[in-house]
C-alpha positions as CSV (number, residue, x, y, z in Angstrom):
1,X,25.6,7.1,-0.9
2,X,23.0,7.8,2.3
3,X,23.1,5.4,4.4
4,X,19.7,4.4,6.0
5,X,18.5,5.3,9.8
6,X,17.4,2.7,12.1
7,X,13.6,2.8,13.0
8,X,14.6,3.5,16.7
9,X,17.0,6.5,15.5
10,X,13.9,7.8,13.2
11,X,11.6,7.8,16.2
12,X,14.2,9.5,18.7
13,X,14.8,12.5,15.6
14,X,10.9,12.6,15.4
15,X,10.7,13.3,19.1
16,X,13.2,16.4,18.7
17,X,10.4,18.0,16.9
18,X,7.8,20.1,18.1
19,X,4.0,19.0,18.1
20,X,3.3,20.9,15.3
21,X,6.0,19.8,13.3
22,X,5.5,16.1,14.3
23,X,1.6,16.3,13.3
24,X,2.6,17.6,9.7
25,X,5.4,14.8,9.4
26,X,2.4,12.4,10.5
27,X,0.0,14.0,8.2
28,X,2.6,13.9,5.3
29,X,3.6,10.1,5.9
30,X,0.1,9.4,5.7
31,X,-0.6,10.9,2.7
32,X,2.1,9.4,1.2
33,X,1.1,6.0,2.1
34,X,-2.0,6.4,0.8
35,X,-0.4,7.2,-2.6
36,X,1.5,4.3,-2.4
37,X,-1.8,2.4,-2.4
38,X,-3.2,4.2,-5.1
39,X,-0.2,3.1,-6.8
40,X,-0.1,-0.6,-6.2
41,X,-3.9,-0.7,-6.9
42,X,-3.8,0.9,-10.2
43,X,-1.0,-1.7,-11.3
44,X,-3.3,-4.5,-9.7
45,X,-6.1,-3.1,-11.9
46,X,-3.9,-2.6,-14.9
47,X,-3.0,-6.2,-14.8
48,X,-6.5,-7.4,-14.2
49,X,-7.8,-5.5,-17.4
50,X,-4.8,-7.5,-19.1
51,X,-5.7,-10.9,-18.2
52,X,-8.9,-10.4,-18.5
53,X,-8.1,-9.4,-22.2
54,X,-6.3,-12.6,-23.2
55,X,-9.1,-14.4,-21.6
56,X,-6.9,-15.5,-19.0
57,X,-10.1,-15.0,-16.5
58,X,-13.2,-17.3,-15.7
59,X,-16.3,-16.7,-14.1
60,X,-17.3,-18.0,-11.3
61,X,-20.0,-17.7,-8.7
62,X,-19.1,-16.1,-5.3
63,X,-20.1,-19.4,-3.4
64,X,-17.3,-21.3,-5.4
65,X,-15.4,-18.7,-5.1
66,X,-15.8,-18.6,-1.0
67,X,-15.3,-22.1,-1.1
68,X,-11.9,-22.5,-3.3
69,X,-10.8,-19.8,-0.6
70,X,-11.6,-21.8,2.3
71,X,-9.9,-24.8,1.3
């Protein structure tokens, strides 16, 4: 089993790398993250399209929607 690095560890390896090298790591995390998001929204979406399929959604204006929020 691997056993995780510590964020401080991570950043020290990072610094071993040259420029180049450390812009494609940065380039590749954030691509990555960004496909994480994709991911996360397209189950949020999924399980909106299901609620709102068993009717388990209401409409409502934005003002009461603003206001529920603020409350």
């Amino acid at each position: 089993m691997e056993q995780a690095i510590s964020f401080r560890e991570a950043l020290e390896a990072v610094e071993t790398l040259s420029i180049d090298e450390q812009e494609t790591l940065v380039n590749i995390v954030q691509k990555r993250l960004i496909e994480r998001a994709r991911q996360r929204l397209a189950v949020d979406i999924e399980e909106s399209r299901l609620e709102f399929a068993q009717n388990r959604c209401q409409v409502v204006s934005v003002d009461s929607l603003m206001d529920e929020l603020l409350q």
